[in-house]
C-alpha positions as CSV (number, residue, x, y, z in Angstrom):
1,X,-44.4,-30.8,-56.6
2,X,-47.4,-33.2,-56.9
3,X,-49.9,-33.4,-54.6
4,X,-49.8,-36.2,-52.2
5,X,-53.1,-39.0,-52.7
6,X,-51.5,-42.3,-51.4
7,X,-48.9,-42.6,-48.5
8,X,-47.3,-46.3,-48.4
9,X,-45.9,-47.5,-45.3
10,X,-43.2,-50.1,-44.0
11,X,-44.5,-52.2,-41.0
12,X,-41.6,-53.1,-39.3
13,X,-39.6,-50.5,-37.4
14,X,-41.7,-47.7,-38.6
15,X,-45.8,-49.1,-37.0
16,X,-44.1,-52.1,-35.1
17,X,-41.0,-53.8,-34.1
18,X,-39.6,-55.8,-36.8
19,X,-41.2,-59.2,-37.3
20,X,-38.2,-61.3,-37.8
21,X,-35.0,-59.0,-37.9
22,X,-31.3,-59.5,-36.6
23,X,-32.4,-58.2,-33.0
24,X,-35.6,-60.9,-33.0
25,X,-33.8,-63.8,-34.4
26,X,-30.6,-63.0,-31.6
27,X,-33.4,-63.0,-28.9
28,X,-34.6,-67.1,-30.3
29,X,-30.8,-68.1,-30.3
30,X,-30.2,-66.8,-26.5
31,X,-33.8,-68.4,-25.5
32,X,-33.6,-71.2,-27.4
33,X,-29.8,-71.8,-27.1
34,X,-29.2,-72.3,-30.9
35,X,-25.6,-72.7,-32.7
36,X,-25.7,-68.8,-33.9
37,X,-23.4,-69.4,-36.5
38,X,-25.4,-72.2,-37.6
39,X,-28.5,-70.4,-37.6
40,X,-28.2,-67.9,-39.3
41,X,-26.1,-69.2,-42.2
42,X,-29.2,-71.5,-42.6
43,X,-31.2,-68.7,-42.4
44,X,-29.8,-66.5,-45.1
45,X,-30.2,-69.4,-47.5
46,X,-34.0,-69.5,-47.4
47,X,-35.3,-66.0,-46.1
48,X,-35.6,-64.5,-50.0
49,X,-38.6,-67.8,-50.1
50,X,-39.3,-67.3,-46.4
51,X,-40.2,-63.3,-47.2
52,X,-41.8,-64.1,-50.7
53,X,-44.2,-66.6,-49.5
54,X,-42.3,-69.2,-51.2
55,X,-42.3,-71.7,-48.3
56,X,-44.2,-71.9,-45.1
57,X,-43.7,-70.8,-41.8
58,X,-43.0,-74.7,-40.7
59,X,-40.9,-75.4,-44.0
60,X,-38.5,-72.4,-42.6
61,X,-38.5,-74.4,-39.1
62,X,-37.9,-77.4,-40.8
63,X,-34.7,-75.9,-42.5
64,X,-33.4,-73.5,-39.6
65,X,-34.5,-74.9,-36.4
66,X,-36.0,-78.6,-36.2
67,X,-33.5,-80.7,-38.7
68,X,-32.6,-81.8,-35.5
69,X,-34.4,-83.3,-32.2
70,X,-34.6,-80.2,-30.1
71,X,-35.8,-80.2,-26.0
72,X,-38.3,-77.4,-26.5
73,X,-41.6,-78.3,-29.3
74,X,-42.2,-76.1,-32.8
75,X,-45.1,-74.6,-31.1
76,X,-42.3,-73.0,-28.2
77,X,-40.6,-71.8,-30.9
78,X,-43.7,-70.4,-33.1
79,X,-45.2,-69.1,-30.1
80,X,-41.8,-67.0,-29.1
81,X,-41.4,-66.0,-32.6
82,X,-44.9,-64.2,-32.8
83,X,-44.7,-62.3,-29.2
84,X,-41.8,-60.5,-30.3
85,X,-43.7,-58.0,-32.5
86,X,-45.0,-54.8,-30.5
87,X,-46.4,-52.0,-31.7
88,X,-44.8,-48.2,-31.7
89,X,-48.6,-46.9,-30.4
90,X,-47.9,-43.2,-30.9
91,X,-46.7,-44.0,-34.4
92,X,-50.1,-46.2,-35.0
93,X,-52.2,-43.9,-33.9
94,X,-51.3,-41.0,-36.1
95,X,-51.2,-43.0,-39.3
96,X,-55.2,-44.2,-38.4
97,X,-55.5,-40.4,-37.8
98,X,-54.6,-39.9,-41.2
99,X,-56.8,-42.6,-42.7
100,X,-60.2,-41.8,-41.0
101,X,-59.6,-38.2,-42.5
102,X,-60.3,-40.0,-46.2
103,X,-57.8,-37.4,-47.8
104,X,-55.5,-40.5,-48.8
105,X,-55.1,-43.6,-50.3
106,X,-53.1,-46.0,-47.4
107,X,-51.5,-49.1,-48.0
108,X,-47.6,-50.9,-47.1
109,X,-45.3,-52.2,-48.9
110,X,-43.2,-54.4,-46.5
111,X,-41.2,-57.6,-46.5
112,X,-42.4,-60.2,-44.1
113,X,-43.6,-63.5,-43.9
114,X,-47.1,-65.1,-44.7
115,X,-47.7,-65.9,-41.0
116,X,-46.0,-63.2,-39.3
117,X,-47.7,-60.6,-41.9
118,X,-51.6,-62.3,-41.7
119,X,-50.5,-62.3,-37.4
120,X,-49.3,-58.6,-36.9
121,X,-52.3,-57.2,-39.5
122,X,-54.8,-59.1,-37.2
123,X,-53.2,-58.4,-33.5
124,X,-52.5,-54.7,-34.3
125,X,-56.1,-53.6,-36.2
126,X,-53.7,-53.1,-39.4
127,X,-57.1,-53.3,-41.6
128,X,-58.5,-50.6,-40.3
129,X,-56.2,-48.3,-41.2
130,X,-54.8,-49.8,-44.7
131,X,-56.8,-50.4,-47.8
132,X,-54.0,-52.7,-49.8
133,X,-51.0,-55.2,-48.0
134,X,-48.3,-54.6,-50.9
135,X,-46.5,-57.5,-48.8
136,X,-43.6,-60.0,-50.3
137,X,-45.0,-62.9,-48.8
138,X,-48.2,-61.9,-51.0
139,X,-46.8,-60.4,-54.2
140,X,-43.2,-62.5,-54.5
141,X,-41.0,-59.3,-55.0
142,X,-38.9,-58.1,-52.2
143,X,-37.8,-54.7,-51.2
144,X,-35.6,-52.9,-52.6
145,X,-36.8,-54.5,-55.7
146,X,-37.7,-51.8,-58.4
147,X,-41.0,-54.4,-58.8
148,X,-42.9,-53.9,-55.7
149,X,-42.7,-50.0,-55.4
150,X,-44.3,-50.2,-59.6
151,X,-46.5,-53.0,-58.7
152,X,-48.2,-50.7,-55.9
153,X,-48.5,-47.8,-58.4
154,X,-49.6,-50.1,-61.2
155,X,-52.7,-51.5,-58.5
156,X,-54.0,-48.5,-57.3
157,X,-53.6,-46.6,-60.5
158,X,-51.7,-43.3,-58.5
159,X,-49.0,-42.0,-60.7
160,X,-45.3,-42.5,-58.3
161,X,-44.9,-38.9,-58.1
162,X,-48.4,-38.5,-56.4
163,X,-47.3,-41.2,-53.6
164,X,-45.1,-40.8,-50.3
165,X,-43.1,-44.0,-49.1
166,X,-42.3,-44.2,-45.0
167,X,-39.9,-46.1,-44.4
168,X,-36.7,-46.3,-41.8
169,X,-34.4,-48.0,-44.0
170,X,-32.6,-45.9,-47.0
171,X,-32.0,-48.5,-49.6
172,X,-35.5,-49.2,-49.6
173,X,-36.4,-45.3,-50.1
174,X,-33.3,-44.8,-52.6
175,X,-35.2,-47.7,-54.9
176,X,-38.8,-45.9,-54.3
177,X,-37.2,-42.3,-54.9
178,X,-35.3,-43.7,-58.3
179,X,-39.3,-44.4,-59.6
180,X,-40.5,-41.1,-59.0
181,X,-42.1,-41.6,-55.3
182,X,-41.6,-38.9,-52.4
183,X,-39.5,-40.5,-49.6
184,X,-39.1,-39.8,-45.7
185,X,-37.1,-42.3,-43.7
186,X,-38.6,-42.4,-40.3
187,X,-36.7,-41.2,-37.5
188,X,-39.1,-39.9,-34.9
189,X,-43.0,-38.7,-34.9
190,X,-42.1,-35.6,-34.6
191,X,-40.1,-35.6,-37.6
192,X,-42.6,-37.8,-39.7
193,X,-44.5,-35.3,-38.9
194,X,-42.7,-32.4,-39.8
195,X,-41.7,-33.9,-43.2
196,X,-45.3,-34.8,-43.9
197,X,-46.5,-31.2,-43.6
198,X,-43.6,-30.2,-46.3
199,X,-45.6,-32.3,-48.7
200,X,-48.9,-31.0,-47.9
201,X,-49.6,-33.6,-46.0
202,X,-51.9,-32.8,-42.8
């Protein structure tokens, strides 16, 4: 087996809650008292541009949310949207453990959106733990596209098998696996933690 010199890392649901998931977009119907039904069929039809940075944060309002008069204003609805993301702290503070010990190359490859992405790397310190934001909103390739696992490869000039992808979702693994990168799907700390240290990882 390779030895390990860059870990990549999902954001959501691995360092924080998810930006803009099924469980946050169910917590702006009840709030906001949307038409679910409505809302998310509208929702499905633009969040591949949404997550690739194709259109802006107001262009997905504009499409989802305020193509009608509404009694609450865009900046409610921006401002809900952006205090749903918490960090996992525990979770955090191991992966800047592992960065301040210089041993490896750290960077994510996650699908969010341009404003939610630049939002959650600000409020959360995500700079000073990652070198590179392999994001979709920056790059225009989605996971489990084959294109953003080679891209990150094809950037920082680490050969796949020398890489280890985090992430809680096993599509997204399956498609990093399939180009040669080690895999863990996140579970728990403890478990990271444990399959870390089977890759040499400490």
């Amino acid at each position: 087996m390779s030895q390990i010199h860059a870990i990549f890392w999902d954001v959501g649901g691995v360092l924080l809650s998810n930006a803009w998931d099924h469980t946050q977009r169910m917590a702006a119907v009840e709030r906001f008292h949307l038409d679910e039904n409505e809302f998310h069929a509208r929702h499905e039809m633009v969040v591949s541009s949404f997550e690739r940075g194709k259109i802006t944060l107001d262009e997905y309002l504009d499409h989802t949310v305020f193509y009608r008069d509404r009694p609450f204003t865009r900046d409610e609805f921006r401002d809900f949207m952006f205090s749903l993301s918490e960090p996992i702290p525990e979770v955090l503070t191991f992966a800047r453990t592992l960065a301040a010990s210089g041993k490896y190359f750290m960077g994510t490859i996650n699908n969010e959106s341009r404003e939610l992405n630049l939002y959650r790397i600000e409020k959360f310190g995500l700079r000073e733990i990652f070198r590179l934001f392999v994001s979709s909103c920056f790059v225009g390739l989605r996971k489990p596209e084959s294109g953003i696992y080679r891209l990150a490869t094809e950037i920082t000039q680490i050969n796949p098998e020398e890489c280890c992808f985090i992430d809680d979702r096993a599509l997204n693994l399956e498609c990093a696996a399939k180009l040669g990168m080690q895999t863990i799907q996140m579970q728990t700390l403890e478990q990271l933690r444990s399959d870390l240290q089977k890759l040499s990882v400490v």
